[in-house]
C-alpha positions in Angstrom: 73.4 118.2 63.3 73.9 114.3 62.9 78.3 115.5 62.8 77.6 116.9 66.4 75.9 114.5 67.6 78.3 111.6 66.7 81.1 114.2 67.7 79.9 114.2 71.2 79.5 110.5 71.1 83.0 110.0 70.3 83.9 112.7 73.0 81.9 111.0 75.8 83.8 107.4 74.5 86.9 109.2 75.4 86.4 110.7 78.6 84.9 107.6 80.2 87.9 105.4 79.1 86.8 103.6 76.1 89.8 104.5 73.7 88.7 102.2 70.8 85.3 102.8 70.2 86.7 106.8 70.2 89.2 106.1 67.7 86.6 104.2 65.3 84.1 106.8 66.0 87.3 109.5 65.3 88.5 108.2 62.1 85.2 108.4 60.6 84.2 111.5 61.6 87.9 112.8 59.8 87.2 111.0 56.8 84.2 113.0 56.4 85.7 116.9 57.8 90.1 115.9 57.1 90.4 119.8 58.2 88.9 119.8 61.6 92.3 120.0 63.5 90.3 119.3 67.0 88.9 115.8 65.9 92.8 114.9 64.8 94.0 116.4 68.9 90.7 114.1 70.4 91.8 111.3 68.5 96.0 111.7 69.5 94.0 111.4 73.0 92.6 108.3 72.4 95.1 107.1 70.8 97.9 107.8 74.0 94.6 106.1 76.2 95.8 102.9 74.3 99.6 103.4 74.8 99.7 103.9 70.6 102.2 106.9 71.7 104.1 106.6 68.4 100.4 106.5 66.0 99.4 109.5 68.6 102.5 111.8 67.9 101.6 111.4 64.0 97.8 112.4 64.7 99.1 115.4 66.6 101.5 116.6 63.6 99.2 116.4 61.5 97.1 119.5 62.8 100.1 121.6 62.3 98.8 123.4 59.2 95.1 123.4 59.9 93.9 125.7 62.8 96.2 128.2 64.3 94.0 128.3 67.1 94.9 125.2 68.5 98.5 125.5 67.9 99.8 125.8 72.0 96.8 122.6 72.4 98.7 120.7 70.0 102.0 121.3 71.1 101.1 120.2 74.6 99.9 117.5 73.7 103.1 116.7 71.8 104.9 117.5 75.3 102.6 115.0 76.9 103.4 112.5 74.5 107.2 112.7 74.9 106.5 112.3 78.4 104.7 108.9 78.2 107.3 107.8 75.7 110.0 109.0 78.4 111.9 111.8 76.1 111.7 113.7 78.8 114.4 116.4 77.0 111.9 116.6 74.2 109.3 117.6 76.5 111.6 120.0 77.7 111.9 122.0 74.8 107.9 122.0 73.3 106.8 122.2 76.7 108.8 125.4 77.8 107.8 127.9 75.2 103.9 127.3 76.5 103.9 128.8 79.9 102.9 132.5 78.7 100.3 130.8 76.7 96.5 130.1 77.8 97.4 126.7 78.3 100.4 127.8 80.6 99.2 125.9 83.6 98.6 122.5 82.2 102.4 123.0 80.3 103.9 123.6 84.2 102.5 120.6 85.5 103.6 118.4 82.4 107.1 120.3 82.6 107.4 119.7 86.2 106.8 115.9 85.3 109.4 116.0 83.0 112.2 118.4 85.5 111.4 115.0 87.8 112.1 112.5 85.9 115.4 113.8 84.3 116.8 114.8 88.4 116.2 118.5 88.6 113.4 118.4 91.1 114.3 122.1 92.2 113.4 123.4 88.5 110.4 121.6 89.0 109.2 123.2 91.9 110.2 126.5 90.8 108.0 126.2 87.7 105.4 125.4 90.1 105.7 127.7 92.8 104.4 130.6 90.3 101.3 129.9 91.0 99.6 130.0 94.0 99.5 126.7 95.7 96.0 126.7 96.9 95.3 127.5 92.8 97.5 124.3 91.8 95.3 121.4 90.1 95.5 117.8 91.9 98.5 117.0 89.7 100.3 120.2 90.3 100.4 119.5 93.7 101.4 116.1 93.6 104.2 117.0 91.1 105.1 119.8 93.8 105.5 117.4 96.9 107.4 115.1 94.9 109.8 117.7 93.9 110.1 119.4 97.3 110.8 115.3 98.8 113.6 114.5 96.4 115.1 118.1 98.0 115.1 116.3 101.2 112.2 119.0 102.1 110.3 115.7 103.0 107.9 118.0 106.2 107.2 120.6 103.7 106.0 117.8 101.0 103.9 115.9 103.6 102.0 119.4 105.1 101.3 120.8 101.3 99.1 117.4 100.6 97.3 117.5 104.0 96.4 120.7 103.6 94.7 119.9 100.4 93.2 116.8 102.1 91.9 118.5 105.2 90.4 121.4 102.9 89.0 118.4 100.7 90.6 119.2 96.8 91.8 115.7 96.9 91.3 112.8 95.2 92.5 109.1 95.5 96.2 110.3 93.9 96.4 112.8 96.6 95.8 109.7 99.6 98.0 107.7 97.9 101.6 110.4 97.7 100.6 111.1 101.2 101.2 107.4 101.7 103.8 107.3 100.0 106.7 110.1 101.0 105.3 109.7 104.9 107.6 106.8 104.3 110.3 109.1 103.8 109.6 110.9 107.0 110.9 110.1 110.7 107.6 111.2 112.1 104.5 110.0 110.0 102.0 109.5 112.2 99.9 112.4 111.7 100.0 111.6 107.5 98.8 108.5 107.8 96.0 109.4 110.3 94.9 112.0 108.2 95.3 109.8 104.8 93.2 106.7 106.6 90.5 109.6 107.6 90.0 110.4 103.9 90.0 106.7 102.7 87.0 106.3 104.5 85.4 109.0 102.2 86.4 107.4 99.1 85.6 103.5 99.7 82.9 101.7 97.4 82.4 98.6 98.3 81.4 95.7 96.3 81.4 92.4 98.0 81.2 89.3 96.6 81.1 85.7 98.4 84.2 83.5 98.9 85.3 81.2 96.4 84.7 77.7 96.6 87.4 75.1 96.9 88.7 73.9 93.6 89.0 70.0 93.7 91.8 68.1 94.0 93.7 68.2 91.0 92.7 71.4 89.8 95.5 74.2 89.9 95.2 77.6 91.6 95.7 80.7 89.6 97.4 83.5 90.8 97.3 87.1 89.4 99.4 90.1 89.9 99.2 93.6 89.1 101.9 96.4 88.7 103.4 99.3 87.1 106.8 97.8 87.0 106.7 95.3 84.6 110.1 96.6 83.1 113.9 97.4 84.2 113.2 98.2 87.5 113.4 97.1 90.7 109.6 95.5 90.9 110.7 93.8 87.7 114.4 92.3 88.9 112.3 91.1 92.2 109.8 89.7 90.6 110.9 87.9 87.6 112.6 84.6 88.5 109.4 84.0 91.0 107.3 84.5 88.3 109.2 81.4 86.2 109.2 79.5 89.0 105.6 79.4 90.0 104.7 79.6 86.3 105.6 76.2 86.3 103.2 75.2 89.0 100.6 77.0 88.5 98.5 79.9 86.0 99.8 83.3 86.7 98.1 86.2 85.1 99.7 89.4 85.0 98.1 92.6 84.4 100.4 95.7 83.6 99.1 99.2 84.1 101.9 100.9 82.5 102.6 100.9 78.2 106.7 100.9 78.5 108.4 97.7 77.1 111.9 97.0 77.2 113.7 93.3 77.4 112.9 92.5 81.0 109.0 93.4 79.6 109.4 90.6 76.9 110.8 87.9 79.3 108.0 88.5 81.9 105.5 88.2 78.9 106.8 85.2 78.0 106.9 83.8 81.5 103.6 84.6 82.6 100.5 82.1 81.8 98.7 84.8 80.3 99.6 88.8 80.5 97.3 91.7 80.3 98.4 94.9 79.1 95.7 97.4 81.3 96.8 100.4 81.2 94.0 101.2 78.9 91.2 100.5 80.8 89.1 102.1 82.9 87.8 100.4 86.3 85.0 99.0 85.8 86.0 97.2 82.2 89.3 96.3 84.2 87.1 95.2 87.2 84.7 93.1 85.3 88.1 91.0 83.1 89.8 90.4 86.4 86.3 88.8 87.8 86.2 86.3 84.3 89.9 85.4 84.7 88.7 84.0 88.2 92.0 84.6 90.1 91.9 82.5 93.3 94.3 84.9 94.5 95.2 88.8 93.4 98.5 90.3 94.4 98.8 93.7 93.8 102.6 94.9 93.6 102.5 98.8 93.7 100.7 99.9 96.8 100.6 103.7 96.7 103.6 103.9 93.9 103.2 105.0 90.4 101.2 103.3 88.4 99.4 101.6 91.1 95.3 100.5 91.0 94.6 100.2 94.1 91.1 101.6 94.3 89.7 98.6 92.0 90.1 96.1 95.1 87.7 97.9 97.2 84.9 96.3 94.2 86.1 92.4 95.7 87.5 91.2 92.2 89.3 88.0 93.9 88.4 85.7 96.6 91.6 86.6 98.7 94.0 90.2 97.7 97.0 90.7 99.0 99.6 93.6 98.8 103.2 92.6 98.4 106.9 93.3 97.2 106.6 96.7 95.3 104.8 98.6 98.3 106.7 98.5 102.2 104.0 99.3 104.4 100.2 98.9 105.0 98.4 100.2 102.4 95.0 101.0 104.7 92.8 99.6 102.3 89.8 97.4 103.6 89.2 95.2 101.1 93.0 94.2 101.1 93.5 91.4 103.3 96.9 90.6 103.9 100.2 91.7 103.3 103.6 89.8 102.5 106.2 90.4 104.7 109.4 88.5 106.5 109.9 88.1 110.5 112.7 90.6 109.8 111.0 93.1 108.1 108.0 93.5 111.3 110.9 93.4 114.2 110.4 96.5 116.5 107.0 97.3 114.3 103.9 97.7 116.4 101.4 95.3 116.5 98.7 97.9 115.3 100.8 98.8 112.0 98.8 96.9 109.6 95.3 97.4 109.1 95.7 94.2 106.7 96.2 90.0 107.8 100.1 90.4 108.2 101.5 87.0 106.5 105.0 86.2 107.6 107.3 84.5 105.0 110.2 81.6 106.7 112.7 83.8 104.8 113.2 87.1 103.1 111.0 88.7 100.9 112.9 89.4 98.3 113.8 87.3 95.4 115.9 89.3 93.4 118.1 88.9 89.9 121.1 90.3 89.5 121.0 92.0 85.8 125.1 92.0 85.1 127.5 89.4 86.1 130.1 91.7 86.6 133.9 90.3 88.1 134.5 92.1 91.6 137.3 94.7 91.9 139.7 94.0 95.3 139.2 96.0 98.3 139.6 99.4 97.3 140.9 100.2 101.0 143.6 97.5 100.5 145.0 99.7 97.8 144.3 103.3 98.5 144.6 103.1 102.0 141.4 105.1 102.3 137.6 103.7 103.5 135.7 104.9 101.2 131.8 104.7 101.9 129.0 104.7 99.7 125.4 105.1 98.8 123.7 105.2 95.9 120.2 106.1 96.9 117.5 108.5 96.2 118.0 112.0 97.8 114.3 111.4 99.0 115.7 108.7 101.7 118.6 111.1 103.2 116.9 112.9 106.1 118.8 114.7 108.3 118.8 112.1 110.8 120.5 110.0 108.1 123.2 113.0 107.4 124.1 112.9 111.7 124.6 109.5 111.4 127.2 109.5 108.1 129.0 112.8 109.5 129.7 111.3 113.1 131.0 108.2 111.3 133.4 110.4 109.1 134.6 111.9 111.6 135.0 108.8 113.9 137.2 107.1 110.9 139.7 110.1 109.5 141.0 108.4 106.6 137.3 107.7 105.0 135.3 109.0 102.7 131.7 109.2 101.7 130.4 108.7 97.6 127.1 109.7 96.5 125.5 108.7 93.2 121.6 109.7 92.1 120.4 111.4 89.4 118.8 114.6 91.4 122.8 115.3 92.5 123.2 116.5 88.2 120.8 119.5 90.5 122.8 122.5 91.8 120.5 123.1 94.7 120.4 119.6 95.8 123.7 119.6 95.7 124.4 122.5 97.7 121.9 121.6 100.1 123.6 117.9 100.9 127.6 120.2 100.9 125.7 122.8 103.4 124.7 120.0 105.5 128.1 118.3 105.2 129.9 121.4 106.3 127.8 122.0 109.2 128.2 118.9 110.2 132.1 119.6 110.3 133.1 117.2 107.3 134.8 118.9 104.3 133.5 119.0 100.9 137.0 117.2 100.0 135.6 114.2 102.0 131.6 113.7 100.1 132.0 113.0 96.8 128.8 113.9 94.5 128.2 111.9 91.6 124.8 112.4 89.2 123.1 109.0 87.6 124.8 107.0 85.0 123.4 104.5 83.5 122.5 101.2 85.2 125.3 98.9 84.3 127.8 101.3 84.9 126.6 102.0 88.7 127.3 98.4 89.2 131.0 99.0 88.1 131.2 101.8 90.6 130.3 99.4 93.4 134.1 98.3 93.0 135.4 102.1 94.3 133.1 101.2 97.8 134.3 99.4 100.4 130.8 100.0 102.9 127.5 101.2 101.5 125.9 103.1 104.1 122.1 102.5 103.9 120.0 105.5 104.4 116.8 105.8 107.5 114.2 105.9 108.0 113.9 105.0 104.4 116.2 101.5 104.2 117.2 100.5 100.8 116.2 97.0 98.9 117.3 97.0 95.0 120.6 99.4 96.5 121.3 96.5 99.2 121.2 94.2 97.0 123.1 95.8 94.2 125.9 96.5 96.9 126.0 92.7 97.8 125.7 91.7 94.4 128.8 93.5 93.8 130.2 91.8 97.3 129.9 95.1 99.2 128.4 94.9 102.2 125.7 97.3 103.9 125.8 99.0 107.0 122.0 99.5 107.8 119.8 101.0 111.0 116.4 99.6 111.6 113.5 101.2 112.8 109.8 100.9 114.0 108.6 101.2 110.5 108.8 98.1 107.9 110.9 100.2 105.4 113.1 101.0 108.0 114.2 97.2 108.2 114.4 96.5 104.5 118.2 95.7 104.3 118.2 94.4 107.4 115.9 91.6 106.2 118.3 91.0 103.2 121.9 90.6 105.6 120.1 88.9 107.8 119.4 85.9 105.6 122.8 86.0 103.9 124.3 86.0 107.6 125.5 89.7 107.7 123.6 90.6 111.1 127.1 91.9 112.3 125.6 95.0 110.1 122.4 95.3 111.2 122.3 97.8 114.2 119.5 99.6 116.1 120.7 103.2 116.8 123.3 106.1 115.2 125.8 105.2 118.1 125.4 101.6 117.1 125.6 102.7 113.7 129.2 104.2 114.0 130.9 102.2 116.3 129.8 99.2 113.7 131.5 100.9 111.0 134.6 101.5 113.3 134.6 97.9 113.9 134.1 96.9 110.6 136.8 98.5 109.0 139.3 98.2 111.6 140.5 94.8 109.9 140.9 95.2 106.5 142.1 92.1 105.6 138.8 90.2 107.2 136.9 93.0 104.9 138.8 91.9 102.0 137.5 88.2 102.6 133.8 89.3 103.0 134.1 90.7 99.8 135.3 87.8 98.1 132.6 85.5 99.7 129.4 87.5 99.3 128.0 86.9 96.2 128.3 83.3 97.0 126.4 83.7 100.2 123.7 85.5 97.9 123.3 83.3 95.4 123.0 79.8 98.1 120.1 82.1 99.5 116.8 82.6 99.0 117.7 85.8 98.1 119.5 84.6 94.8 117.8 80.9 94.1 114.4 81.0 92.6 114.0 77.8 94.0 114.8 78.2 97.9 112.5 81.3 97.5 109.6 79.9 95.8 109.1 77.0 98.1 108.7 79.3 101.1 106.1 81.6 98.9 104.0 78.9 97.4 103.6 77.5 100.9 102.6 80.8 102.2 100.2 81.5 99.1 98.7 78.2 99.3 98.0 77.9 103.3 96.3 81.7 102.7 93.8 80.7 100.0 93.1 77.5 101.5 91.7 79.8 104.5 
């Protein structure tokens, strides 16, 4: 009786989130039953809570020879564990063999995770698309909408999530994807009206009163939160501010996610103090960020992966502000301001934000190049051929995007047009981008498809582009400033959306604004300009990463005077 009792005492522990009173509570229950396979699966679950993937994959083996009855259980949870430890090909292969088993739906979501994240969204959605959709759990359908957006089936993504909003099987994941790909869409009005509409229903508000001033003297401390803490584009944007205001002032950082890699270690070491959160649920996570005292809390994912945005609605800091790893509003009431650049809000409508809009005297992106790799010549010089690129997610090309790139093919005969992303490895997305091509009238000859390599080497492909074409309504940051890095410039196309006018923001404060146009005609008779005089093209390329790095864009220190002005006018309101 007393074994059950502290069985379902370590059980509750685990579902509400707190992994290390389970595991204590686990270990002793095993030391006193070593054969009950379920208390070794429970305690691989706790374990993975804590990000202790590697101590949680031993657990897990070790029920093996015990109970064949939770044999498929076991194995998915070894699937799920590959997953968070990013062996994604791993997953693949224990994860397959469950589908015919009782746990068959929980193994499609988990291998639809892992079709994502190696670029074969079109397997993923056809593992999915068994089932009936309105049978799909939460984070079926979010894996589903994903998959169908890096098709470029952006529509069909967008109206499978409302549906499940407007019939109300949501819940805050389901708000926040909506968000998300109605980025990706030319028309996402309707999305975000209907995402706002079901905020409302999930808002618990906490408030709490405004800080005091600190006295003179006394130095603020600033806290961030993301997902991104690693090699990737939040973490290149975000690391040389960190130093710099590190030296100035306390900067907490709390990290959602459990993935280290170098650019992990340098922001750790950077950082007054960081917080690995992952682990933690809400209200434990909620109550720590209230001790630290943060005079200001900037969260960095919006609606992204690995974003907690629902714990601001509680009031943790006097003033919370969304910036850099999230592009638009994020609709959330206790948020009250965002970061952005005069650049980034041209054409925008006043009404966009529901959030303070604070405007930065220069770009808002810092960003650090991760290679210092020598610049090829002017591959045009040589070849005799423009060749264009972009090296984007498939998620950004909408059709509107294809148009554009066709008509300027056509308008320049001797060009041509490179594509790199891991979901062209995918033979459907592939022959979904050559079927547009063709019926756009540009041969297959003329678009070459490339899948994803790894990072360094996609900087040493910037020497075969002489243009990167950025993508709409979806404009590029890390790509822009990759290409620029590698002293190739961008052709971009703004819009009435802030994402639209990411790139623009970036050539604009490096003096490109000869690229920056408004329209597709604009667009293409740009690019005719542009590489009319190949010579002047040459130059540019020469001169670029010199312009970048004499920017804010490139020096820490230009950046961080503009940001720590901004950040300290807003919490001395």
């Amino acid at each position: 009786m007393n074994m059950q009792i502290d069985a379902q005492v370590a059980r509750n522990y685990l579902l509400s989130g707190q992994f290390e009173l389970a595991i204590s509570q686990y270990q002793e229950l095993i030391s006193l039953t070593p054969l009950n396979a379920v208390l070794y699966l429970e305690l691989s679950s706790a374990l993975m809570g804590l990000g202790k993937l590697d101590e949680a994959l031993v657990v897990v083996n070790q029920t093996e020879n015990l109970d064949a009855a939770i044999l498929h259980e076991a194995k998915l949870q070894r699937g799920n564990i590959f997953l968070a430890q990013g062996r994604y090909l791993d997953a693949l292969a224990i994860l397959s063999p469950l589908l015919s088993t009782h746990c068959g739906e929980r193994a499609r979501t988990a291998l639809s995770t892992a079709y994502i994240n190696i670029g074969k969204p079109s397997k993923a959605s056809e593992v999915l698309d068994v089932i009936e959709r309105e049978k799909l759990s939460i984070g079926a359908i979010n894996n589903l909408a994903i998959s169908l957006c890096e098709q470029m089936r952006v529509t069909e993504a967008l109206e499978i999530l409302a549906e499940r909003i407007q019939k109300g099987i949501f819940d805050f994941s389901t708000i926040s994807n909506i968000l998300m790909l109605s980025n990706y869409s030319e028309a996402p009005e309707k999305y975000i009206v209907i995402a706002k509409h079901a905020l409302k229903h999930t808002e618990k508000l906490t408030h709490i009163p405004p800080a005091k001033n600190k006295s003179p003297g006394h130095p603020w401390q600033i806290g961030f939160i993301s997902g991104d803490m690693r090699q990737h584009p939040v973490g290149w944007f975000f690391v040389a501010l960190l130093k710099e205001l590190s030296a100035h002032y306390k900067t907490v950082v709390y990290y959602t996610n459990h993935q280290i890699d170098p650019l992990t270690q340098t922001i750790i070491s950077t950082a007054s103090e960081f917080r690995f959160i992952g682990q933690i649920n809400d209200g434990e996570l909620i109550n720590q960020m209230k001790q630290d005292g943060n005079d200001v809390l900037i969260d960095l994912s919006g609606h992204t992966a690995g974003g907690r945005l629902q714990i601001f609605n509680q009031r943790i800091a006097p003033k919370q502000l969304s910036y850099l790893g999230y592009f638009s509003s994020t609709y959330m009431p206790e948020i009250d301001g965002v970061i952005f650049d005069k650049k980034h809000l041209d054409g925008v409508p006043n009404d966009f934000f529901t959030e303070k809009v604070y405007e930065l005297e220069c770009s808002r992106f810092n960003y650090t190049a991760p290679y210092a790799i020598e610049i090829a010549p002017l591959p045009a010089l040589q070849n005799k051929v423009i060749t264009f690129g972009s090296f984007c997610n498939t998620s950004k090309i909408s059709q509107t995007c294809l148009n554009t790139w066709a008509t300027t093919l056509k308008a320049i005969p001797k060009s041509k047009l490179q594509l790199r992303w891991k979901s062209l490895q995918d033979p459907e997305v592939r022959k979904s981008i050559r079927n547009a091509f063709i019926d756009l009238g540009i041969e297959n000859a003329r678009v070459e498809l490339y899948s994803d390599c790894d990072h360094e080497s996609l900087f040493h492909f910037y020497n075969e582009v002489d243009i990167a074409l950025d993508t709409f309504p979806f404009s590029g940051a890390t790509t822009c400033c990759e290409a620029l890095w590698m002293g190739v410039p961008v052709l971009t196309r703004t819009g009435s959306i802030p994402v639209s006018n990411q790139a623009a923001s970036i050539l604009h404060q490096i003096g490109l604004d000869e690229y920056i146009t408004s329209s597709a005609e604009e667009f293409t008779a740009q690019a005719i300009k542009l590489t009319s005089d190949l010579e002047e093209l040459s130059q540019l390329r020469t001169s670029i990463r010199k312009r970048f790095l004499t920017s804010s864009l490139g020096s820490p220190a230009i950046f961080v005077k503009h940001f720590v002005r901004l950040i300290e006018e807003i919490i001395a309101t």
